[in-house]
N, C-alpha and C positions, 0 to 999 in steps of 0.2 A: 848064518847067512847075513850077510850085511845089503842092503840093498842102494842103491843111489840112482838117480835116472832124472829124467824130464817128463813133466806131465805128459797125459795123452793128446788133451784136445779135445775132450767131450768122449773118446771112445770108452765103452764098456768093456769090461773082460766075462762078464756074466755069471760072476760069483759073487753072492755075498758075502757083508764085511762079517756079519756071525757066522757064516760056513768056514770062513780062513781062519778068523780067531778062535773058533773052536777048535779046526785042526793042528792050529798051532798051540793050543793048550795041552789036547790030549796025546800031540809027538813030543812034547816036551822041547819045543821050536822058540830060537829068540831072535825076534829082527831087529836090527840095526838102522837107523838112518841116520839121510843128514838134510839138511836143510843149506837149499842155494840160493843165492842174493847173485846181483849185478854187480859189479863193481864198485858202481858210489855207495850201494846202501850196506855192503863188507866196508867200507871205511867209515863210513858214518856211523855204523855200530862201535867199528874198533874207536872215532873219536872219541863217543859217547862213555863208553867203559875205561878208557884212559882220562877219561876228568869225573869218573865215578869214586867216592868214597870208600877207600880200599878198605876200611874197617866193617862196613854193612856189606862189602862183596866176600869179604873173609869171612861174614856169618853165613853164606848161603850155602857152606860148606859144612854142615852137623857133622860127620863121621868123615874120620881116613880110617879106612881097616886093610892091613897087608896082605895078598897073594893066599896065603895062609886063613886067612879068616874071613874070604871070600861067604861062605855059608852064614854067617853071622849079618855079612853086609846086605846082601839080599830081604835080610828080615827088617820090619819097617819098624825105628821106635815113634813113639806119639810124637817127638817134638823133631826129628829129621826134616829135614827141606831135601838135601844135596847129600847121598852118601856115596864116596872112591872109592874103589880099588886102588891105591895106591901101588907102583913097582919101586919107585923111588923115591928118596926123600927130596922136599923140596929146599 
């Protein structure tokens, strides 16, 4: 499930956050999101990351593991920050 949307507004939906995360642990359920910006603040981030230091943004990247060794990726080592599933090479 991937989910994306816009706030409510204050509305409740009258579940709690432990009643969903529960059941999405015990269905074995994984959600997706994304996070939305305005306009200026999607380019002031992208300014921001394009005069960042590509050698400490290539560390935030601990692991690529292939398609294939997806099961591996999911598992956390001590010094991970950022692990891909890669499909392609870059």
């Amino acid at each position: 499930m991937c989910l994306t949307g816009v706030g409510t507004g204050g509305r409740t939906t009258g579940f709690s956050a432990a009643d969903v995360a529960a059941t999405m642990v015990l269905r074995n359920n994984v959600v997706v999101g994304s996070v939305n910006a305005n306009k200026r603040h999607w380019y002031r981030a992208s300014e921001v990351l394009a005069r960042a230091d590509r050698t400490w943004l290539s560390r935030l990247i601990t692991r690529r593991e292939p398609p294939e060794r997806f099961l591996p990726a999911l598992h956390r080592d001590p010094d991970d920050i950022k692990v891909i599933v890669e499909f392609a090479g870059v």
